[in-house]
MISE-173124 format. One record per residue (C-alpha): residue in three letters; x, y, z. Coordinates in nm, 3 decimals. Each point is the difference from the previous one (the first is absolute). Layout:
BEGIN
code, east, north, up
ALA, X, Y, Z
...
***
This chain:
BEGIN
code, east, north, up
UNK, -5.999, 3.523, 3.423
UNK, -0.046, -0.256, 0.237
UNK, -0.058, -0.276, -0.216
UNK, -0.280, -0.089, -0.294
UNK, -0.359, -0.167, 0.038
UNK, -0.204, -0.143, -0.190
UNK, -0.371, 0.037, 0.115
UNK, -0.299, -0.306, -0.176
UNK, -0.304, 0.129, 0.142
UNK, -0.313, 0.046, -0.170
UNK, -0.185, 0.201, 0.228
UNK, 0.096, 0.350, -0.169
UNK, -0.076, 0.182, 0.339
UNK, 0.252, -0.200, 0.189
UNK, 0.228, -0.023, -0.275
UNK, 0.065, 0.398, -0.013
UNK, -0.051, 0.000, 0.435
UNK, 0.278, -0.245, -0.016
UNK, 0.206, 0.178, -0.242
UNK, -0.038, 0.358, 0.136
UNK, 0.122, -0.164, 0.349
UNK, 0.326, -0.149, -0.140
UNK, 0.118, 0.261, -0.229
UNK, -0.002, 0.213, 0.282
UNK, 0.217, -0.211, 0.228
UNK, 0.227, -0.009, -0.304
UNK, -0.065, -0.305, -0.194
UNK, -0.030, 0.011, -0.408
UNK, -0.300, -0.166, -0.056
UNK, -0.179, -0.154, -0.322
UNK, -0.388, -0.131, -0.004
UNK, -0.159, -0.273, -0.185
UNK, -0.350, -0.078, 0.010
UNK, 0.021, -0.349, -0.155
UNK, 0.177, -0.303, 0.002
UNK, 0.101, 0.086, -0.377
UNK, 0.080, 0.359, 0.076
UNK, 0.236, -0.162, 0.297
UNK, 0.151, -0.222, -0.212
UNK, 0.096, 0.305, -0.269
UNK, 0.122, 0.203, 0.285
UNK, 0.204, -0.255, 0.156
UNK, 0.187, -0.101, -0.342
UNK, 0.038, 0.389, -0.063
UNK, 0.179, 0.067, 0.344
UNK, 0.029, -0.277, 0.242
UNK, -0.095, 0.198, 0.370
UNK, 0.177, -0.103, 0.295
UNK, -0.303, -0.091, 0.177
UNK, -0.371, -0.083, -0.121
UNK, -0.294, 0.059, 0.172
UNK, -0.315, -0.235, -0.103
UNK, -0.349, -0.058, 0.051
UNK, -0.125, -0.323, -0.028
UNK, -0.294, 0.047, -0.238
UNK, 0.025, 0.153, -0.322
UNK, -0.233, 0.058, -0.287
UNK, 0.247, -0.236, -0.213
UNK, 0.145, -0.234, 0.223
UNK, 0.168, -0.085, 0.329
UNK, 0.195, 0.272, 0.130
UNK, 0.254, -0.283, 0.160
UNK, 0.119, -0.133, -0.313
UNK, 0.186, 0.281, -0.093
UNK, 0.238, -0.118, 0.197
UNK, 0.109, -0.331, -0.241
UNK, -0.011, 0.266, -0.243
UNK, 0.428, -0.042, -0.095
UNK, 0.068, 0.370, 0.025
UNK, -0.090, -0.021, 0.357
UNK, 0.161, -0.386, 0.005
UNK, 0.306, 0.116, -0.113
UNK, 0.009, 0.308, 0.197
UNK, -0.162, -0.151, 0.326
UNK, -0.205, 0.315, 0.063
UNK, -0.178, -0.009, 0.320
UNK, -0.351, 0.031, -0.022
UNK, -0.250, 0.139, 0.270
UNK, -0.326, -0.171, -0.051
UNK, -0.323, 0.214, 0.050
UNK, -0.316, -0.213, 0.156
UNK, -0.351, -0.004, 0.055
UNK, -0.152, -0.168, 0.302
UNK, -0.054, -0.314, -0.204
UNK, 0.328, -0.057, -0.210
UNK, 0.203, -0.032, 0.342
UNK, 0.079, -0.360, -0.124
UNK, 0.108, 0.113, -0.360
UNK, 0.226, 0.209, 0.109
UNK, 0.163, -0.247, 0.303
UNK, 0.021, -0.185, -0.351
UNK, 0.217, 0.263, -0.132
UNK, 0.199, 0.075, 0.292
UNK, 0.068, -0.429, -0.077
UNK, 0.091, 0.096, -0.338
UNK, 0.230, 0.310, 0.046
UNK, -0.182, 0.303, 0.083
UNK, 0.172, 0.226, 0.290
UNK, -0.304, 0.101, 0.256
UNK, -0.389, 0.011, -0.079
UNK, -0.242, 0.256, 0.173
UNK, -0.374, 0.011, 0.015
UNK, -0.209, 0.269, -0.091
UNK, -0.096, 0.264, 0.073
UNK, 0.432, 0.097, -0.019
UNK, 0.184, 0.147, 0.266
UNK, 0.172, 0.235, -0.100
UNK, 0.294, -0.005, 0.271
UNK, 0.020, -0.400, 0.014
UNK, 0.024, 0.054, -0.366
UNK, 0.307, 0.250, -0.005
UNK, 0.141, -0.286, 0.226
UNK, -0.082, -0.286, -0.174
UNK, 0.147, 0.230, -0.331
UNK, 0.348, 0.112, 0.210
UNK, 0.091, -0.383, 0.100
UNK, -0.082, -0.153, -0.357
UNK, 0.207, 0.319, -0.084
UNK, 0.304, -0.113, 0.215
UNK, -0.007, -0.350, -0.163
UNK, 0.024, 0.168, -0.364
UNK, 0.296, 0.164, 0.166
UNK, 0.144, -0.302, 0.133
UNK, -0.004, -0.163, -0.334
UNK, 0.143, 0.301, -0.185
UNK, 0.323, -0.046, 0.226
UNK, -0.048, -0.377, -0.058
UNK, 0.002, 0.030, -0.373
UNK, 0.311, 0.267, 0.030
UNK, 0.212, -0.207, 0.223
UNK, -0.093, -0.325, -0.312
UNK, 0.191, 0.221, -0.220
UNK, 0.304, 0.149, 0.199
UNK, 0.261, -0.071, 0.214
UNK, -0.042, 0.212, 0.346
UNK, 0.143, -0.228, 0.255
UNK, 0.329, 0.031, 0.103
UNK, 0.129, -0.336, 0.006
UNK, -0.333, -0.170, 0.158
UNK, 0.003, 0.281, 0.283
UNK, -0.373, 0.190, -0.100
UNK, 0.035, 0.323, 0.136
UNK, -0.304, 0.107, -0.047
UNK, -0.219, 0.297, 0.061
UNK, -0.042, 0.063, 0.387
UNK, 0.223, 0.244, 0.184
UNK, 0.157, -0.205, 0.200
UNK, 0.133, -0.263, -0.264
UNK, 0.131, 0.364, -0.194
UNK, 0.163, 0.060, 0.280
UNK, 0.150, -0.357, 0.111
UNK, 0.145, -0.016, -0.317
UNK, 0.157, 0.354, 0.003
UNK, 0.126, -0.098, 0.293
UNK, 0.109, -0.349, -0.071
UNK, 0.224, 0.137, -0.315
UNK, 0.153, 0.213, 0.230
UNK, 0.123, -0.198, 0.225
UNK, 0.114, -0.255, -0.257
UNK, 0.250, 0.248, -0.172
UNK, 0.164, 0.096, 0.330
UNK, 0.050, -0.382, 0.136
UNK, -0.174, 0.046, 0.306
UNK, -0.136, -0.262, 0.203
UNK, -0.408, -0.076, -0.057
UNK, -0.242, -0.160, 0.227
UNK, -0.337, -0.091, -0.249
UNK, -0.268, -0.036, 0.224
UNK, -0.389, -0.131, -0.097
UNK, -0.211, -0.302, 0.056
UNK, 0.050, -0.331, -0.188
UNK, -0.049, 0.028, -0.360
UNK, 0.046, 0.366, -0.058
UNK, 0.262, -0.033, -0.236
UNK, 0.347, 0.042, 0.235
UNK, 0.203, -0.196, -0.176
UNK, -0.104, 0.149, -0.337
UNK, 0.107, 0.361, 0.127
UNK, 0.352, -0.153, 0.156
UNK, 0.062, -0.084, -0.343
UNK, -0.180, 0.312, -0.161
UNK, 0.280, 0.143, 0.281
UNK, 0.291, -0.151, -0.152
UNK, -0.074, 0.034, -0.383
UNK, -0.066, 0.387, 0.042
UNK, 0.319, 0.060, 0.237
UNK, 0.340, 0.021, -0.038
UNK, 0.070, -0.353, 0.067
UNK, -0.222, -0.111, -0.287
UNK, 0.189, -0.251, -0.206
UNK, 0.199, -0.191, 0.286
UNK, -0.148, -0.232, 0.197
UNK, -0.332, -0.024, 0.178
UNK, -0.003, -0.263, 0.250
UNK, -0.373, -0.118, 0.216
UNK, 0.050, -0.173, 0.272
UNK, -0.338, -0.113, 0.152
UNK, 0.082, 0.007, 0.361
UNK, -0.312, -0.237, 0.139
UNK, 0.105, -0.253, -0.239
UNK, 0.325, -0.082, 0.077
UNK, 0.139, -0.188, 0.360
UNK, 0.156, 0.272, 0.216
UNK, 0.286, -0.273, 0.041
UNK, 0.054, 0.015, -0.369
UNK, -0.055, 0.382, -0.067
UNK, 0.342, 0.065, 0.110
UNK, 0.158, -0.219, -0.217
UNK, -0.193, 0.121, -0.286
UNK, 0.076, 0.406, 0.090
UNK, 0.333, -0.058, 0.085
UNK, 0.115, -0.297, -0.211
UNK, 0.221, -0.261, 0.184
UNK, 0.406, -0.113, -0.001
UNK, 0.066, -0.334, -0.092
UNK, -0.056, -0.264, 0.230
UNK, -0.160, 0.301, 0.235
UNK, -0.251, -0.231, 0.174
UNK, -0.149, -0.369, -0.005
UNK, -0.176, -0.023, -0.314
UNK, 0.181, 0.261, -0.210
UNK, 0.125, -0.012, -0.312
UNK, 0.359, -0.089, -0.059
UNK, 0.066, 0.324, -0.218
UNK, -0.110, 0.355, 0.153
UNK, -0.362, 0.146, -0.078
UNK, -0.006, 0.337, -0.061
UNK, -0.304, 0.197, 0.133
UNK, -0.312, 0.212, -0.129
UNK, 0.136, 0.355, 0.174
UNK, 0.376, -0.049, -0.206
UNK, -0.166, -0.120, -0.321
UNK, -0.257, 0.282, 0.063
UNK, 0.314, 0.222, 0.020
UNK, -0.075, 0.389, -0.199
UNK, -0.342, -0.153, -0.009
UNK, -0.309, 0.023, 0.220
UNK, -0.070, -0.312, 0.262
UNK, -0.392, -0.005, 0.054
UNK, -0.080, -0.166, 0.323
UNK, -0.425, -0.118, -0.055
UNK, -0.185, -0.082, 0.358
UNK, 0.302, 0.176, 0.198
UNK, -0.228, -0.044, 0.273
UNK, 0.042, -0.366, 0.005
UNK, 0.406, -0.003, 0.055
UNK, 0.100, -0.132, 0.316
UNK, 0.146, 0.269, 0.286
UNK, 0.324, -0.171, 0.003
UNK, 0.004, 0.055, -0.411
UNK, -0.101, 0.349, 0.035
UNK, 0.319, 0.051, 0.222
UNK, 0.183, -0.117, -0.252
UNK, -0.098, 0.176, -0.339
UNK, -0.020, 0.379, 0.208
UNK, 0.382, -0.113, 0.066
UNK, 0.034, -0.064, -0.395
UNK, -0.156, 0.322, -0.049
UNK, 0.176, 0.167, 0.233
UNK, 0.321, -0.059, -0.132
UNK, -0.046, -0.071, -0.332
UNK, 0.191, -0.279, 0.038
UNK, -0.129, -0.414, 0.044
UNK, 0.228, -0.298, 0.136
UNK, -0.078, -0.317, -0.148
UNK, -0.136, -0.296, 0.263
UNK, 0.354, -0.199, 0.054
UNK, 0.185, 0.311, -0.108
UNK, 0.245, 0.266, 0.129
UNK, 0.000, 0.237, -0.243
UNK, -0.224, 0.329, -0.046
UNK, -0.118, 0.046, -0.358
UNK, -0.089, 0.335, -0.075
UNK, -0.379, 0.040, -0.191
UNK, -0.182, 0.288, -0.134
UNK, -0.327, -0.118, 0.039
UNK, -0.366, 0.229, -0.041
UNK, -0.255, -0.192, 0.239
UNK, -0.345, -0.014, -0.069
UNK, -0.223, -0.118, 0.258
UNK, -0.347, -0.139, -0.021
UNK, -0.265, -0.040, 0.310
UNK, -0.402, -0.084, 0.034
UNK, 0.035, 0.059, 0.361
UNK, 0.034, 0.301, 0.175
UNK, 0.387, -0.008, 0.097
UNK, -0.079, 0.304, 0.265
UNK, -0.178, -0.182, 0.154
UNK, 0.188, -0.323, 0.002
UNK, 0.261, 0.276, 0.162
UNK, -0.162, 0.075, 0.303
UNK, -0.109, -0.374, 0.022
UNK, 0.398, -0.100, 0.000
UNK, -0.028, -0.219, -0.253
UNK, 0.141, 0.240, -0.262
UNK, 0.344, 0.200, 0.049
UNK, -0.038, 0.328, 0.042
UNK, 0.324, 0.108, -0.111
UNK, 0.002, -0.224, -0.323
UNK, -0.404, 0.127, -0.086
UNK, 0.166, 0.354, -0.016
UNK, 0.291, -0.117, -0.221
UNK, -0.276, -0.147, -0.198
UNK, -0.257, 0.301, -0.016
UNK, 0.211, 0.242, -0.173
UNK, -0.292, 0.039, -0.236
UNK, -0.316, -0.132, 0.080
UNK, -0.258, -0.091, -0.317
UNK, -0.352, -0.134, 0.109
UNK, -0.191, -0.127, -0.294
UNK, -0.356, 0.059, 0.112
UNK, -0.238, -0.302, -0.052
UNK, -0.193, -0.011, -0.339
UNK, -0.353, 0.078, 0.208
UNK, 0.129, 0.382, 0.026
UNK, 0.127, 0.027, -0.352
UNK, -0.332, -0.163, -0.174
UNK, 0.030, 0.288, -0.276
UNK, 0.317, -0.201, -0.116
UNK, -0.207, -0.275, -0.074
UNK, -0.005, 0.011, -0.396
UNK, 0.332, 0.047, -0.030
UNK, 0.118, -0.239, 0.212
UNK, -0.279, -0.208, -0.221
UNK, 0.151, 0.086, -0.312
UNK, 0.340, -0.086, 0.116
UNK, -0.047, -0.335, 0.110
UNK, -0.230, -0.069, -0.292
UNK, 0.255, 0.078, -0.255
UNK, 0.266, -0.222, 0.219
UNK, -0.227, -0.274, 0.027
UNK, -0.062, -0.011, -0.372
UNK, 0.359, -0.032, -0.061
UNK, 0.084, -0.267, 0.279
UNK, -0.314, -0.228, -0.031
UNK, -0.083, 0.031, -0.409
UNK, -0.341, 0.129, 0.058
UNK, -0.117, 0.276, -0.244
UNK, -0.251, 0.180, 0.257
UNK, -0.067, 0.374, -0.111
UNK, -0.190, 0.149, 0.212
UNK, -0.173, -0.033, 0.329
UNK, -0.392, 0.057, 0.093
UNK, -0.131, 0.298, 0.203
UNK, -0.158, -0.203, 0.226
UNK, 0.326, -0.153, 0.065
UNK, 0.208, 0.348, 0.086
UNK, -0.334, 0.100, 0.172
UNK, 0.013, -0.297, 0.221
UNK, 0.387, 0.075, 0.044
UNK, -0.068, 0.338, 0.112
UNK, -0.249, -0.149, 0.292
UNK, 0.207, -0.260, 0.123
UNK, 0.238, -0.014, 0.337
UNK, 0.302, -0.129, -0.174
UNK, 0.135, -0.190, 0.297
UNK, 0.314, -0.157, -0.220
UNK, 0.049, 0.328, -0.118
UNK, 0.182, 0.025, -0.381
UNK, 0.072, -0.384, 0.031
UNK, -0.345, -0.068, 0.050
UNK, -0.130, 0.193, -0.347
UNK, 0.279, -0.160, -0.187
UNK, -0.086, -0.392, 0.108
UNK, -0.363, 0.119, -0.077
UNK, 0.096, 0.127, -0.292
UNK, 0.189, -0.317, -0.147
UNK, -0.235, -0.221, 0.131
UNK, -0.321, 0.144, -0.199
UNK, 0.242, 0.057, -0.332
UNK, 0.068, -0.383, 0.014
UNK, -0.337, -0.096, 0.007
UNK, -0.106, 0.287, -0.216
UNK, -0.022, -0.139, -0.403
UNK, -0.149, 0.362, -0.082
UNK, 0.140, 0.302, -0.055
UNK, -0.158, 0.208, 0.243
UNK, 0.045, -0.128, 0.425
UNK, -0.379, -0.009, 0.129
UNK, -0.118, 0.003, 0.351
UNK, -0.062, -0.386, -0.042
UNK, 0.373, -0.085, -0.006
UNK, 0.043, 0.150, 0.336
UNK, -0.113, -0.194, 0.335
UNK, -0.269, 0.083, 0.168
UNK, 0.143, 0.259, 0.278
UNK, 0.067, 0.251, -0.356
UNK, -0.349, -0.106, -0.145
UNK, -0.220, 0.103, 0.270
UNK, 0.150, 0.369, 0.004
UNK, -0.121, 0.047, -0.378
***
């Protein structure tokens, strides 16, 4: 089956139109022709989605939905109108209910309407699933598209042989969480993993810092030696964030480390052998920074062994709950908040929006509504205004 429905109408007619329609797209479907007999039905099987009329011999079709069964179980309701309850049911689309649609029904905007409130009971299934398991691998969500399957395929492969990786995706994509997804699933998992954020440190100091120093080396060094990230990252893996950002000059320098496997401290004479994997990060296209010149060619190709692009969260929206569910359960543990669960409008909204920031961007939202948030369930309200208007 499809999914289950509940239908509260009390016009028998449409009540058996409606339910001849939907069993035959392959929906289970029970009927009610009362508020009371919706009630029964409701606390005998909970449906994944309700359909209601407004008016009912026994009471307001709309208040089934503070009924707890559908409270507890946030079923999204589909709320039936007549030309003049437009405003009740705007009223319960305040309070809750999924979409509303006036009479007489169409039967295609219907089956819509029914497939997207569908998708949201889907969403929350995986939601509720990824509450109560452990599916990430080390804060990398793989997810469900294709082409995260297959970045991570090829990610583990290239971390058991030691081969050189380029990660490339837009800011906020996660590239520093797959480096180290990289080097916990390789063979180099247990030594060291050393970042090195390229844009934030002084090209004049970068040497000194891959390299390490002799004694005395230059004005302003220490009087003992410094040894450097790339020999205390030795059997490890070196990850080099915003590679983009490292000076030409630099780059000459590190393809000669990697070239020879060997480094020369600044002030020193001697080559010191390193066994080194290199990771590389990069928002920018490093192709093009080729052509441009302000890349080197032959150290991009050292590099680019491996390429990994992380695509941007817009083209992996079905990842959505899971990613939800991950950062969730995180941000329960890190900020002390107890939040268990999350609203439909809120992954429905999700699903709609551009995601600029990408991962980053869901995860501040994320811990910014939980701190805020003294329930137990993260409403549309919690969110700013650029999430609310897509409910």
């Amino acid at each position: 089956m499809a999914g289950s429905l509940l239908i509260v109408e009390d016009e028998k007619n449409m009540q058996v139109y409606l339910k001849e329609f939907l069993t035959k797209i392959g929906y289970e479907v029970q009927s009610a022709e009362t508020f009371q007999q919706a009630v029964e039905a409701l606390h005998k099987s909970p449906p994944d989605v309700l359909l209601l009329d407004v008016r009912l011999p026994d009471g307001h079709g709309p208040n089934l939905l503070a009924d707890p069964i559908a409270r507890e179980n946030h079923i999204p309701a589909i709320i039936f109108t007549a030309h003049g309850d437009i405003d009740m049911a705007v009223d319960a689309m305040r309070n809750g209910a999924h979409d509303f649609m006036p009479k007489p029904i169409n039967l295609e905007r219907l089956e819509q309407s029914i497939q997207r409130a569908m998708e949201v009971v889907s969403m929350r299934r995986e939601l509720y699933l990824l509450r109560v398991s452990r599916t990430s691998t080390d804060g990398f969500i793989v997810g469900s598209t294709p082409s995260m399957k297959e970045l991570v395929d090829r990610a583990t492969r290239a971390a058991s042989r030691g081969a050189r990786i380029l990660i490339t995706g837009e800011n906020g994509t996660g590239k520093e969480v797959l480096a180290n997804f990289i080097y916990k699933s390789g063979s180099r998992a247990g030594r060291q993993f050393i970042d090195v954020n390229s844009s934030a440190i002084q090209d004049t100091m970068l040497e000194s810092e891959l390299f390490g120093y002799e004694a005395n080396a230059f004005t302003g060094a220490d009087t003992k030696k410094k040894i450097g990230l790339m020999e205390v990252a030795d059997k490890g893996i070196l990850f080099f964030d915003e590679i983009a950002s490292m000076s030409l000059d630099m780059q000459a320098k590190l393809l000669r480390a990697i070239e020879e496997g060997k480094i020369r401290r600044v002030g020193g004479t001697t080559n010191i052998p390193v066994d080194v994997q290199i990771v590389s990060a990069s928002n920018r296209n490093l192709q093009k920074m080729v052509e441009e010149q302000k890349f080197r060619e032959d150290l991009y190709y050292r590099l680019n062994v491996i390429e990994l692009h992380i695509p941007p969260l817009r083209e992996r929206l079905v990842d959505i709950p899971e990613l939800v569910g991950y950062f969730v359960r995180k941000l329960n543990a890190e900020l002390g908040t107890n939040t268990l669960d999350v609203h439909p409008h809120v992954l429905q909204a999700f699903t709609r929006h551009t995601w600029p920031g990408n991962i980053r961007e869901l995860s501040h939202l994320l811990e910014q509504a939980m701190i805020y948030c003294d329930d137990p369930v993260l409403t549309p309200t919690y969110f700013p205004p650029a999430i609310q208007t897509l409910v």
